[in-house]
Every structure is written in structure tokens, then in C-alpha cells.
N, CA, C and O of each residue as an XYZ file, in Angstrom:
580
protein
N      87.128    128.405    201.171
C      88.283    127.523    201.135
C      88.183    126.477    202.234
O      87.728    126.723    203.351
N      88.593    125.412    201.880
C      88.274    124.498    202.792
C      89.221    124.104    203.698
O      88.749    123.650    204.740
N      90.710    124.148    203.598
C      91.639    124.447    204.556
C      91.251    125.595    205.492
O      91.348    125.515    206.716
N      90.829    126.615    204.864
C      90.642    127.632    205.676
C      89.802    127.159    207.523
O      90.186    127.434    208.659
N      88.743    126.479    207.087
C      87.516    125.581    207.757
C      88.476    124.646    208.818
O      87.866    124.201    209.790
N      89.753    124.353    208.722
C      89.758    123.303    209.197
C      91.019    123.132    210.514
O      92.072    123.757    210.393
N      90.871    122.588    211.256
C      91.759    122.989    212.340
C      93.433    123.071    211.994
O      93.947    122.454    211.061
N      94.045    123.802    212.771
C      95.696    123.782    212.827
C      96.186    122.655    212.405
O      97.047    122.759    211.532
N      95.863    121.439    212.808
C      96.956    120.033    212.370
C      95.853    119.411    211.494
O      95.690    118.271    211.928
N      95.212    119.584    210.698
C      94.304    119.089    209.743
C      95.221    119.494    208.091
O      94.531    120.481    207.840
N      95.680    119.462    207.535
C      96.800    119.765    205.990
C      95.331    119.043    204.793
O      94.751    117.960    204.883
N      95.179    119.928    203.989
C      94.177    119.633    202.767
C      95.474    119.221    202.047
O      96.572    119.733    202.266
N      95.180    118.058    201.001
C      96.300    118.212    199.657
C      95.058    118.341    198.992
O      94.021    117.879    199.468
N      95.110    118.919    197.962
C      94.185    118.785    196.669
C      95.343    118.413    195.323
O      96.552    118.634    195.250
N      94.394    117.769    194.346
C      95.141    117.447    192.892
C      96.306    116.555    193.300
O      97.379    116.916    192.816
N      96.338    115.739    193.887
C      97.076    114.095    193.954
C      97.091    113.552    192.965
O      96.103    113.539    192.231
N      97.905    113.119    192.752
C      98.044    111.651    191.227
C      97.819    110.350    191.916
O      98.293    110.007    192.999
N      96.996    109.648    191.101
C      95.912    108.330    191.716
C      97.303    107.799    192.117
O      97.371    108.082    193.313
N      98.059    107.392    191.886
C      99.454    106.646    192.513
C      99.472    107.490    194.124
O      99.259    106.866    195.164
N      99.633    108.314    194.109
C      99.493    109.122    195.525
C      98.333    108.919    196.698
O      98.527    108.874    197.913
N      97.358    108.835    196.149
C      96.001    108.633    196.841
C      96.369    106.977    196.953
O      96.678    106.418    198.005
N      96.314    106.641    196.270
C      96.039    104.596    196.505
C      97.294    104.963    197.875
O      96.918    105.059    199.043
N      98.718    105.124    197.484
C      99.236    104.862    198.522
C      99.073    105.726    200.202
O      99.556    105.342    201.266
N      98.356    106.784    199.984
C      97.777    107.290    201.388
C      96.677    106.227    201.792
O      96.203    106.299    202.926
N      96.261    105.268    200.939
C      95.144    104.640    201.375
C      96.007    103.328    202.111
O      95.458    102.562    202.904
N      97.023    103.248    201.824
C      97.497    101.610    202.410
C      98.402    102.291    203.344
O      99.156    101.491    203.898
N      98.587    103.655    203.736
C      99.200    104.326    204.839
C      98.537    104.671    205.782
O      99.067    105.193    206.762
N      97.110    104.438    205.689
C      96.357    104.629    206.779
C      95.492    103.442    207.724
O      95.636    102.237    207.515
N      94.847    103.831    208.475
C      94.462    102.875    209.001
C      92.924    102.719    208.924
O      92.403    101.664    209.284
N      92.143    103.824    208.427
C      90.670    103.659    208.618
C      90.360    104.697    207.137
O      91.136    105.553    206.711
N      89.370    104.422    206.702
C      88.425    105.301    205.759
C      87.342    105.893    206.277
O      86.520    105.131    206.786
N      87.046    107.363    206.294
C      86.030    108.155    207.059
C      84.972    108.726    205.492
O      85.483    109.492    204.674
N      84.017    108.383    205.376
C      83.247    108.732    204.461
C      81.955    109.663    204.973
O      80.804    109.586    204.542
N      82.396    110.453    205.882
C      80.810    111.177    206.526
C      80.061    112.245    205.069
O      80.332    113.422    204.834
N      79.570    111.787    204.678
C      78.356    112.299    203.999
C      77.551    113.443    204.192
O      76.496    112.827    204.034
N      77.303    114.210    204.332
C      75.766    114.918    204.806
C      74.812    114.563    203.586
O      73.640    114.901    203.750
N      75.113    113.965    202.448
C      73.729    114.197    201.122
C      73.684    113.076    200.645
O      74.588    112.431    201.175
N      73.145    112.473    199.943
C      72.737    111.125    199.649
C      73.525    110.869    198.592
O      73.007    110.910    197.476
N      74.964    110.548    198.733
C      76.093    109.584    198.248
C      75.396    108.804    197.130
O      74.788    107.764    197.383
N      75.474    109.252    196.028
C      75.045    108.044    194.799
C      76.224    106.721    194.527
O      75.936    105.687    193.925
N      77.146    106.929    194.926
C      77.880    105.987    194.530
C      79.700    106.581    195.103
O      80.317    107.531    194.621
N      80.103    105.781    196.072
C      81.310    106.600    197.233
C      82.212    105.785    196.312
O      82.191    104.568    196.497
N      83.162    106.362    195.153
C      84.301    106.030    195.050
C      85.188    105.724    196.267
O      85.626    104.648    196.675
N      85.321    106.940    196.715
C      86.463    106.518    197.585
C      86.351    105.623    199.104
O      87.233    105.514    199.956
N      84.822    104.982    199.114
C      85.001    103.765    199.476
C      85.634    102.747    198.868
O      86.366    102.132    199.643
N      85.619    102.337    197.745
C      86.086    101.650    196.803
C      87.635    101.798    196.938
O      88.252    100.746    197.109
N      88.450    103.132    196.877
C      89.520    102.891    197.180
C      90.228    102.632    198.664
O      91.404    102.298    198.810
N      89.479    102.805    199.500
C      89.833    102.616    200.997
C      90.061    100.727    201.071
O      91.060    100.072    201.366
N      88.391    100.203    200.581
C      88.563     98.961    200.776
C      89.728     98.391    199.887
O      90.277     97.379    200.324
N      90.200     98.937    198.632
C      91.172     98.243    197.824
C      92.508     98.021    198.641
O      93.314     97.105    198.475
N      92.574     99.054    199.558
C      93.893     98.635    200.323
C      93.636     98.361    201.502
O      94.317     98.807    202.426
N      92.486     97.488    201.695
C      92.386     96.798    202.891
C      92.076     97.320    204.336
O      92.389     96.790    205.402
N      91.186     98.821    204.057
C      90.742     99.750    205.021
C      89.469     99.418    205.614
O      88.580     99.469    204.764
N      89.141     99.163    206.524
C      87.442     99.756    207.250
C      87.253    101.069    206.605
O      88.014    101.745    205.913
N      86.275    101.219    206.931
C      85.076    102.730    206.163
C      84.150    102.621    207.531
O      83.515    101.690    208.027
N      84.362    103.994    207.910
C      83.236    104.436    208.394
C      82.302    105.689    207.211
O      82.534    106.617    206.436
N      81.547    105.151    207.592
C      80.461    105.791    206.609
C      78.883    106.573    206.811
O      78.215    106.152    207.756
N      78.370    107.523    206.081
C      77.431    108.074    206.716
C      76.393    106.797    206.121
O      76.743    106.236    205.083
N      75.345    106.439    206.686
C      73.993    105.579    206.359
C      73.230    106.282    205.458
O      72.287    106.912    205.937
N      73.432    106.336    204.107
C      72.530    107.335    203.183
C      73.577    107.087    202.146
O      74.784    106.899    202.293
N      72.650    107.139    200.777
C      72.810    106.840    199.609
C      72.855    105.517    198.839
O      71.981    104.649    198.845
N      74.607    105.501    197.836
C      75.001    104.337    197.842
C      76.024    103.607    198.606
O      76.580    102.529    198.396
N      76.146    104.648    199.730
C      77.186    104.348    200.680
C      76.597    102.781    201.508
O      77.326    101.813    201.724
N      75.478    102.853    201.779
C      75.122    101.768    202.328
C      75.110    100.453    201.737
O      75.096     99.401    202.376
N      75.118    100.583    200.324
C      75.260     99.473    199.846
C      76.626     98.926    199.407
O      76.762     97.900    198.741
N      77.773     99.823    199.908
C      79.515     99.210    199.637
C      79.898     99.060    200.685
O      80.970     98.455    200.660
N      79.354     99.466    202.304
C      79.749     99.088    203.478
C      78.691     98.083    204.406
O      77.485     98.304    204.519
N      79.201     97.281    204.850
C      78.716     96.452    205.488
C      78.553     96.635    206.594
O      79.082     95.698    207.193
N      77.976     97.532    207.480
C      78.146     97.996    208.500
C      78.174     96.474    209.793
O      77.538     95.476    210.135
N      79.204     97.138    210.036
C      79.665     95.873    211.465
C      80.664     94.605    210.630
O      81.228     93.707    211.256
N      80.729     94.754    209.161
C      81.862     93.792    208.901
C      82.715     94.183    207.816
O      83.653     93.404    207.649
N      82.662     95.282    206.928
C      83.503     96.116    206.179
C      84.021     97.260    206.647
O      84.987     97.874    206.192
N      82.858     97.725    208.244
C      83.294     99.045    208.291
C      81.551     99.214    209.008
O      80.623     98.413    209.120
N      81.748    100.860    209.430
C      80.364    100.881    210.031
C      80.238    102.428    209.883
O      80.966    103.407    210.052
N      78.566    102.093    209.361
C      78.041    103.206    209.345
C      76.739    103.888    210.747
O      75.972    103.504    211.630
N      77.335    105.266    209.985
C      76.417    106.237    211.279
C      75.211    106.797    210.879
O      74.754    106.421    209.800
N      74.811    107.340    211.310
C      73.834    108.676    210.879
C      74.449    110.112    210.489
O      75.067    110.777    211.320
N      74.195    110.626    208.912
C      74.729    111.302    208.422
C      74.674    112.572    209.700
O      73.822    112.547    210.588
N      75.861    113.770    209.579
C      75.722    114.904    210.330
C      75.833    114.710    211.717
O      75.478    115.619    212.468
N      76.309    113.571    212.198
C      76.225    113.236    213.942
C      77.176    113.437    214.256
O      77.707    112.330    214.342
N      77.827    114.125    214.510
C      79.487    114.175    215.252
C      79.757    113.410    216.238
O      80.759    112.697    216.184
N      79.111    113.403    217.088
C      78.894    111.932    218.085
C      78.902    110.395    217.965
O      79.670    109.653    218.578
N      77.892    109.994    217.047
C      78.194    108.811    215.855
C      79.323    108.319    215.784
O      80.011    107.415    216.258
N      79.367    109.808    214.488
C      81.304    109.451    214.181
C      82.219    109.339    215.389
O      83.052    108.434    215.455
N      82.109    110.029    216.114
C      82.859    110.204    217.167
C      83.340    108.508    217.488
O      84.349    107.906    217.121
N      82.422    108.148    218.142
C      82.342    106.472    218.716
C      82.760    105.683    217.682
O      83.760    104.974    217.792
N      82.105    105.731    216.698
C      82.354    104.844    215.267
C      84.058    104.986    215.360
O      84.709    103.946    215.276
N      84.636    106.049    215.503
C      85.947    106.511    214.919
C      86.805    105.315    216.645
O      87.364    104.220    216.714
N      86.563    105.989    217.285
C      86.882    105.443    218.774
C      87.048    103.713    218.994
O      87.870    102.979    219.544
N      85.666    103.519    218.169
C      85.842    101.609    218.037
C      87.002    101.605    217.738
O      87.989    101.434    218.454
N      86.892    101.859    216.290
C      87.534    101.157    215.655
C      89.580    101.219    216.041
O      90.473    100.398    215.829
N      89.576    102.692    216.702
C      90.974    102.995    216.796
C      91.804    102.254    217.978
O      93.024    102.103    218.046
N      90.599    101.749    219.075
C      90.750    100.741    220.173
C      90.515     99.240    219.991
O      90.134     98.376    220.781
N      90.815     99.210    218.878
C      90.243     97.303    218.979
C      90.958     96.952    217.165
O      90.376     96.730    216.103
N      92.185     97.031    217.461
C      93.096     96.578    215.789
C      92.667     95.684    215.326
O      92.440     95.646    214.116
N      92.342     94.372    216.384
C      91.663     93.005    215.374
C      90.715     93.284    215.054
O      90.375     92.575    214.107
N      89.733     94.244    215.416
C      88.225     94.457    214.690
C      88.224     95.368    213.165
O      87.356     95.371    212.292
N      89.764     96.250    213.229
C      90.427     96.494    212.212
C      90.559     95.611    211.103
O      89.795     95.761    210.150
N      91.435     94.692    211.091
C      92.208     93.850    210.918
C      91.234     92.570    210.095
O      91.462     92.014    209.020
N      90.118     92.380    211.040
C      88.800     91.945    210.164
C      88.240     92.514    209.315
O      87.852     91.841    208.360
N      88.007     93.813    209.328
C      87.024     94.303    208.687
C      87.659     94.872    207.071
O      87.169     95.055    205.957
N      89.155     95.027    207.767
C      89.794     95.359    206.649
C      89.891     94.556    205.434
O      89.907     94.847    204.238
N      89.971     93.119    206.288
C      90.011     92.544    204.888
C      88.983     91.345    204.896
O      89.120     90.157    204.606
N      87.577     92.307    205.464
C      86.486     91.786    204.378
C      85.804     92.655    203.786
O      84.684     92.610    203.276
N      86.873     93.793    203.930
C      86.146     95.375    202.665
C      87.236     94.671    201.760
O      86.690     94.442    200.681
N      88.701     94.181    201.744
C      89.456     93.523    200.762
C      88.864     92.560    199.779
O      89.269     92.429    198.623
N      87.759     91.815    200.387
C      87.162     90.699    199.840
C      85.868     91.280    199.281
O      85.409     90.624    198.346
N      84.999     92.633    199.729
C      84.151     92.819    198.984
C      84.726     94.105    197.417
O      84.126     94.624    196.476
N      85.819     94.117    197.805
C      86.522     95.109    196.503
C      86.272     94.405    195.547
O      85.601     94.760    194.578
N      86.848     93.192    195.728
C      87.013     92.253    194.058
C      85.581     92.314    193.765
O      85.697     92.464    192.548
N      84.390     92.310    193.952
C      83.371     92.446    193.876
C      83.280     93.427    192.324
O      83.009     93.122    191.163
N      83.569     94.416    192.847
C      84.265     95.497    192.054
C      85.141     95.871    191.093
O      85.290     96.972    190.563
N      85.881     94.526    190.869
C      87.139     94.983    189.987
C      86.314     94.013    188.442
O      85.435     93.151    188.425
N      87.121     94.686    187.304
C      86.445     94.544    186.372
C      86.377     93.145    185.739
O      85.600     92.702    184.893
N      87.719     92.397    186.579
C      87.810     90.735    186.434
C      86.514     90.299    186.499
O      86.168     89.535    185.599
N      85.529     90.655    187.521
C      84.492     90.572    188.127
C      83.064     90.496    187.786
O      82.248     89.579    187.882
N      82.947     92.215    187.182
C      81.929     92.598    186.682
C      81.847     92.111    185.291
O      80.969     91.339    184.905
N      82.791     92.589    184.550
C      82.343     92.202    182.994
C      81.880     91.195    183.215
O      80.694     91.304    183.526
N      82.438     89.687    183.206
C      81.053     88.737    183.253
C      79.975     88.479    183.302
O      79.209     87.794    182.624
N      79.865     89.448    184.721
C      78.519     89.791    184.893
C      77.846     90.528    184.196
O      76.661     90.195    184.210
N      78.113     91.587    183.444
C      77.487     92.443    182.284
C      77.184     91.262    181.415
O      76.093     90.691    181.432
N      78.337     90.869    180.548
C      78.005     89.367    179.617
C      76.806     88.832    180.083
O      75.776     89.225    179.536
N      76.750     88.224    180.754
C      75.754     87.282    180.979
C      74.146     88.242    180.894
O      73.250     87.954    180.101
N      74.095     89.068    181.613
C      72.836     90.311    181.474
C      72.459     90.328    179.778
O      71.381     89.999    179.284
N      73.602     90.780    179.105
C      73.857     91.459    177.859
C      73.211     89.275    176.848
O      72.520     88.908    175.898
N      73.836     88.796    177.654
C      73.226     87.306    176.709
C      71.929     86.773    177.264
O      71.337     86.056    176.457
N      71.405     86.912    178.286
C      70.055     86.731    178.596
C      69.208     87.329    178.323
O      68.048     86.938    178.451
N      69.602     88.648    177.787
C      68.352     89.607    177.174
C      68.180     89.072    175.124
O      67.328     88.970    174.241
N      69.600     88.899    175.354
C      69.789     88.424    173.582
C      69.179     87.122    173.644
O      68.842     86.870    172.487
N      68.872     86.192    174.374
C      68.535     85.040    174.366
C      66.622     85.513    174.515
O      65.837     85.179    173.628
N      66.314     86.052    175.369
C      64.900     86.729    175.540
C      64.304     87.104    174.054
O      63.322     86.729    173.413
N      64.902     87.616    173.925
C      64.761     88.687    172.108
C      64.389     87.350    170.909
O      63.417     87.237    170.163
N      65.734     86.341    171.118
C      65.458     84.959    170.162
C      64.552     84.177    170.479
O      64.039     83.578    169.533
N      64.052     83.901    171.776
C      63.130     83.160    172.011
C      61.434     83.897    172.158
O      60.405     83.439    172.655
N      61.674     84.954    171.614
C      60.467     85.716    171.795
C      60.233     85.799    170.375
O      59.211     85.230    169.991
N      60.832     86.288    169.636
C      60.865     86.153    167.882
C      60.557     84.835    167.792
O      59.470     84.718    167.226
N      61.116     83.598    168.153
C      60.791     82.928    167.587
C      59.359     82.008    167.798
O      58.811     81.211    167.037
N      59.034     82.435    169.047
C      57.272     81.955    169.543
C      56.263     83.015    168.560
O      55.127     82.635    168.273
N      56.742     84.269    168.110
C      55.988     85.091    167.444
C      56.288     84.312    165.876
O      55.239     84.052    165.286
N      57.289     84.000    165.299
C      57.363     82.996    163.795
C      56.195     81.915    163.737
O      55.255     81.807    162.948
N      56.672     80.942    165.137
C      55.663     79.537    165.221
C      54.232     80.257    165.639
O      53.451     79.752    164.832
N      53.600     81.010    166.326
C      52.535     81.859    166.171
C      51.228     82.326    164.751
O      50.011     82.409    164.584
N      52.410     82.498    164.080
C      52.364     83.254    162.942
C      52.191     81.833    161.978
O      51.103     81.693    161.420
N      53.138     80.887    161.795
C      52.912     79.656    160.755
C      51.696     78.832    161.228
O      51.142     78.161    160.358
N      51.149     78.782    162.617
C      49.731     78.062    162.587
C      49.049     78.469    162.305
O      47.957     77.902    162.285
């Protein structure tokens, strides 16, 4: 049990309704993502930055590629308690370095939101369809000489 693990003033909630979580995320002040295993892809970076959080983060996986370490948020070396330690310490002594970072994890969210991406799929999804027509059709003119 993982409450069990965890100190006196530490409270686990488990099974939150996403309305609950988003708003613990704009009630806090920092996002802690320590890792020990190679993070394929940190949702809940994604929701930290949506409400305008820094992330500290372990350096491993796909964590490194949603934090910007030193301008979304900063990452450590996975398993360092020390790391974190300092990482955690910056950030809790210096609000404008907060305050920045927060909202340029705000600015790399939209990155993320689907306003965003679909386009970007489109365009993938029509350059390969465009590849396909212009490849058929050098194999037609090929073929008629």
C-alpha cells in the first residue's frame, strides 16, 4: 500500500474525477514528476503544464521531451533525492522563476491540445497521399514511353 510508505502529513487520494485532479493542479504551485523508469510519455506533465505549473522531472524517457529543463520546469537525475531536493528548493524560493516557467509550460501545452495537433496529423496524412499520387503517376508516364 502506498499510503502505508508514506510519511504522517503525506494523504494519498486515489480514484479522483478529472474535474478534481485539473483543479488540484491550478491549486498548486509546482508539478513533481520523479520517475525511477523510462517515462514513455508523462501525462501528468501535460496536466501540470495545462494549469500553468513548472514540472520538475526525472531526465529519462518521454519526460525529457515535455519539459524544458530551465524554462518549463527542470529536470534531475532519476532516483536522486538530493537533485530533487534542490530542484524542489529553487523553485519554492524564487516565485518569478515560478511564474516564468509556469507559463512557458502554459505555452508549450497548446502544443498539445488537439486545436493543434490535428492539423498537424492532416498535413502528414496529405503528404503521404500526395507521395502515393506522384509516385503512381511517374510509374503511368514510365510505363507509356
Amino acid at each position: 500500500r502506498l499510503s502505508a510508505a508514506c510519511p504522517e502529513n503525506v494523504i494519498v487520494l486515489k480514484d479522483w474525477p478529472r474535474y478534481a485532479v485539473l483543479e488540484a493542479w491550478r491549486r498548486c504551485m509546482i508539478g513533481f514528476v520523479p520517475s525511477v523508469w523510462s517515462e514513455p510519455f508523462g501525462l501528468v506533465v501535460l496536466e501540470a503544464m495545462s494549469a500553468g505549473r513548472p514540472v520538475i522531472a526525472s531526465r529519462t524517457g518521454g519526460l525529457i521531451d515535455l519539459v524544458a529543463d530551465g524554462e518549463t520546469g527542470l529536470l534531475v537525475e532519476p532516483g536522486n533525492p538530493l537533485a530533487l531536493q534542490q530542484a524542489m528548493n529553487r523553485l519554492l524560493a524564487d516565485a518569478d522563476l515560478r511564474s516564468r516557467m509556469g507559463q512557458a509550460a502554459l505555452l508549450k501545452f497548446s502544443d498539445f491540445q488537439l486545436s493543434t495537433l490535428v492539423p498537424r496529423f492532416e498535413q502528414v496524412y496529405r503528404n503521404v497521399l500526395q507521395q502515393k499520387v506522384d509516385s503512381a503517376q511517374r510509374t503511368d508516364m514510365s510505363v507509356n514511353v
